[in-house]
N, C-alpha and C positions, 0 to 999 in steps of 0.2 A: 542842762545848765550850760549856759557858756562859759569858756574859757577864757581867761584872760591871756594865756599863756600864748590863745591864737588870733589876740585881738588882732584885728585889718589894721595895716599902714593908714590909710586914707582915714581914720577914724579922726576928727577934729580931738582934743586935747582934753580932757577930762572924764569925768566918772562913769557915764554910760558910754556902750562902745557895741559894735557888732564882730564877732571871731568869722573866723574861718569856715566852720559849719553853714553860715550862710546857704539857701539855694535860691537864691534872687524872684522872693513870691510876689514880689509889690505889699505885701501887709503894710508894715511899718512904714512904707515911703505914704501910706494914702492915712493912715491911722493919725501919726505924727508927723505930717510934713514941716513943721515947723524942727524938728529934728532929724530926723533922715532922708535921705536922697538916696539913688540910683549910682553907684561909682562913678565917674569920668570916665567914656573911652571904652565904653562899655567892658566896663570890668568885671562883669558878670557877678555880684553882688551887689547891697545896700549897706549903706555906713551911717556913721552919725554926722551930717554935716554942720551941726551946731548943738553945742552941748543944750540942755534948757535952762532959759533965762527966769523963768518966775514958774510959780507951783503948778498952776494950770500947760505948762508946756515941758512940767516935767511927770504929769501926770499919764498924758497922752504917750509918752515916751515909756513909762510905768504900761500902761494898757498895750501900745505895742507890745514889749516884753512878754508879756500872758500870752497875748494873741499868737506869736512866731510859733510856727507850727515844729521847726525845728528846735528852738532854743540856741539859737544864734545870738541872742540880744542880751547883754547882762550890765552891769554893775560893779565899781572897781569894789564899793563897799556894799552889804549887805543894806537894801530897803525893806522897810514895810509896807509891803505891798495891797496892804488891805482895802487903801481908797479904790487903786486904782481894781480890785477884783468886784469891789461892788459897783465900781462902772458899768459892769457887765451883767444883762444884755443894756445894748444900749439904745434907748430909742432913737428910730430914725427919723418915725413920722407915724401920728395915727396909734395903730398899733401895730406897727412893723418895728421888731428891734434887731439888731446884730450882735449874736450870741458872744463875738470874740472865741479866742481858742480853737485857731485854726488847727487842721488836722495836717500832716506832712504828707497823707496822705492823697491826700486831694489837692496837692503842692499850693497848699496855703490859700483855698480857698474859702470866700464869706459865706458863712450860712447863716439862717435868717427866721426868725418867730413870730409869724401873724398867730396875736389873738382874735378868735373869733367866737362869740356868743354858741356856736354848736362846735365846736371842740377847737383846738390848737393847732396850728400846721407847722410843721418845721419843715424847712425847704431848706436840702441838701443836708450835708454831718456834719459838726465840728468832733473837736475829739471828746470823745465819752470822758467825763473828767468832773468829779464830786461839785466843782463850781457851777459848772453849765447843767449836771444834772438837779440839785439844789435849785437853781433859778425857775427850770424848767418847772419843776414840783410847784413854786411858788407862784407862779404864772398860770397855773392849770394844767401843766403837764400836756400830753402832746396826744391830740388823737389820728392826725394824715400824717404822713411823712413824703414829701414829693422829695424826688431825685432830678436830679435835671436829666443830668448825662451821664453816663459810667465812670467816668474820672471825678466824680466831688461825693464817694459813697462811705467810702471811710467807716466809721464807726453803725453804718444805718443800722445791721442786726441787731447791737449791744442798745442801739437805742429801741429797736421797734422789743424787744425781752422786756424791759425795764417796764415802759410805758403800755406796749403793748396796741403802738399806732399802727396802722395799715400802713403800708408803704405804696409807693405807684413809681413805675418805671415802666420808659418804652419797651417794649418787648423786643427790638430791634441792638438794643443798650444792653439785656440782659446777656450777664455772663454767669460763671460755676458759684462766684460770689453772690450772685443775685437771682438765684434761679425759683428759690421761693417767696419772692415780691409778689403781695396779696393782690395789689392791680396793676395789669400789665396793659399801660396802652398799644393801641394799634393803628397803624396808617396814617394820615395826614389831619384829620378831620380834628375839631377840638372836643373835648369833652370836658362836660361839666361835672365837677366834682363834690358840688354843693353849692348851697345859694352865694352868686358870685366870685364861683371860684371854677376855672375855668382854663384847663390844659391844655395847650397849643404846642400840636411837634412842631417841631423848626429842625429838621436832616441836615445836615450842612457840617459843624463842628465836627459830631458824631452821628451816626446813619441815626439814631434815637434819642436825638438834644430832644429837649421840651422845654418849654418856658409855659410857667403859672400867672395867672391874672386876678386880681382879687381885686373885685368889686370897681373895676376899668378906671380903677386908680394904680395899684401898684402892679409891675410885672417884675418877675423873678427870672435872670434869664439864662442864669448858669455861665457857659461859657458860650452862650450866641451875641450876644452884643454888652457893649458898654459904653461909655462916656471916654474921650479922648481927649483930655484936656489939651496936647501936643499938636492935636488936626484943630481942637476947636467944633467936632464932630460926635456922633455914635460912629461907631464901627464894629466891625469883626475884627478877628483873629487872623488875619490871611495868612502868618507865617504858622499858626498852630490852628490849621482846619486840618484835625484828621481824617476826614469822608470827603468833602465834596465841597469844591470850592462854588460851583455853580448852582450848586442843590441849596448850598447855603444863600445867597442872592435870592432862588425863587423863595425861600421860607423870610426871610426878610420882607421882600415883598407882600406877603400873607400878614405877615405880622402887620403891617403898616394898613393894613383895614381895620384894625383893633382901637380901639379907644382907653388911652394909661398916660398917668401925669407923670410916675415916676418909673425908673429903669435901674433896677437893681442887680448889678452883677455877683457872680463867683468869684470870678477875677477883671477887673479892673476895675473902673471907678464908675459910683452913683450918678446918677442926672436927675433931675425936677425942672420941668416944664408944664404949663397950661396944655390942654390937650391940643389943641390947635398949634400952640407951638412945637409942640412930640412932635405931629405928624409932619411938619416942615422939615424939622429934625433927620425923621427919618429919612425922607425922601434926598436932603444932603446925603448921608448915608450912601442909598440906594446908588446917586450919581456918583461916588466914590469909590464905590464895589464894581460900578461896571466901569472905570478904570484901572482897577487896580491890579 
């Protein structure tokens, strides 16, 4: 629960506010941008830049709050928070939703529910948490569990018990936490996981990113790319590639033979585009990586 005791200077003037605990996930800033911002001055958190003005921008503000993997984001007075829990998951597109209830451990990132007629995929963890598992039950409950990269795994055990999903992870990713992952991919090549669904390594982030493709409309990509509202681009991470800055470019490259309307990150923000315009998309992208 936040504190009010450490609410942020920079919080604008009323009832919701972000404390101290902060660890600067982008959740809230993409969640409720009509409420939160990025500090000034990089001040290494998110604050309230404007309190909300009507129900629907104090809702989103309410769904932040859930979402914050920390519990950074509170309320001078107690809400009922009921509307905003049943936002959650939230459809994106199709049947793609975003679970909310980010984990701190996967430092706030998005994980995500394709329903599919032969079982459920949840791609990456949020936190194991009576709301998300409830939803999960009502949606069909989960039978794959893709991981991208070793950094967004968070709860996968407590989910794969429960449900009793197969999990997949690069075998390159696996670590002491993840050593009994039911499918372990291997090497560059993609592998089909089901009718149109289809796991491509991308090495670059981590020696064993993957990004998921369901049905050469949506890509799941963890922390290999995102939307850049700031460039007006996709991009990478160049200041948080933990493997290989170069490895990352050539799996981008590969990627950019694939056929996906939409790009659904871990962390940072959604894109939708026609497939012709992705692949323009990326290839921006690609011109930007080999400057960068």
């Amino acid at each position: 629960m936040a504190d009010l005791a450490r609410r942020l200077p920079d919080n604008a003037p009323g009832p919701f506010f972000v404390d101290a605990g902060c660890i600067d996930c982008d959740t809230c800033n993409w969640l409720a941008p009509a409420v939160f911002d990025g500090a000034p001055a990089g001040g290494g958190h998110s604050r309230v830049h404007r309190q909300p003005g009507d129900a629907a921008a104090r809702l989103r503000a309410e769904m932040a709050l859930l979402a914050c993997p920390v519990g950074a984001i509170g309320t001078e007075q107690k809400h009922d928070l009921a509307a905003a829990r049943a936002a959650f998951p939230e459809r994106v597109a199709g049947e793609v939703y975003h679970l909310g209830y980010h984990a701190e451990a996967s430092f706030g990132a998005a994980s995500y529910l394709l329903r599919r007629p032969g079982g459920n995929v949840l791609v990456d963890s949020p936190r194991f948490t009576a709301p998300v598992v409830d939803a999960l039950e009502r949606l069909g409950g989960v039978a794959l569990m893709l991981l991208t990269h070793c950094d967004d795994v968070a709860d996968h055990a407590r989910f794969r018990a429960h449900f009793g999903c197969a999990r997949v992870l690069h075998e390159a990713d696996v670590a002491h936490g993840t050593r009994d992952v039911e499918i372990k991919l291997a090497g560059e090549a993609p592998v089909a996981l089901g009718p149109g669904l289809l796991a491509i390594p991308v090495p670059g982030h981590t020696r064993g990113s993957a990004c998921l493709l369901a049905d050469e409309t949506f890509l799941f990509t963890g922390d290999h790319a995102a939307w850049s509202p700031e460039r007006g681009h996709i991009y990478a991470f160049r200041d948080a590639c933990w493997h290989d800055w170069q490895e990352l470019r050539r799996s981008m490259a590969r990627l950019a033979g694939h056929r996906f309307e939409w790009i659904l990150p871990g962390h940072g923000r959604r894109c939708h585009f026609p497939a012709a315009r992705m692949r323009a998309e990326l290839q921006r992208c690609l011109d930007w990586m080999a400057a960068a």
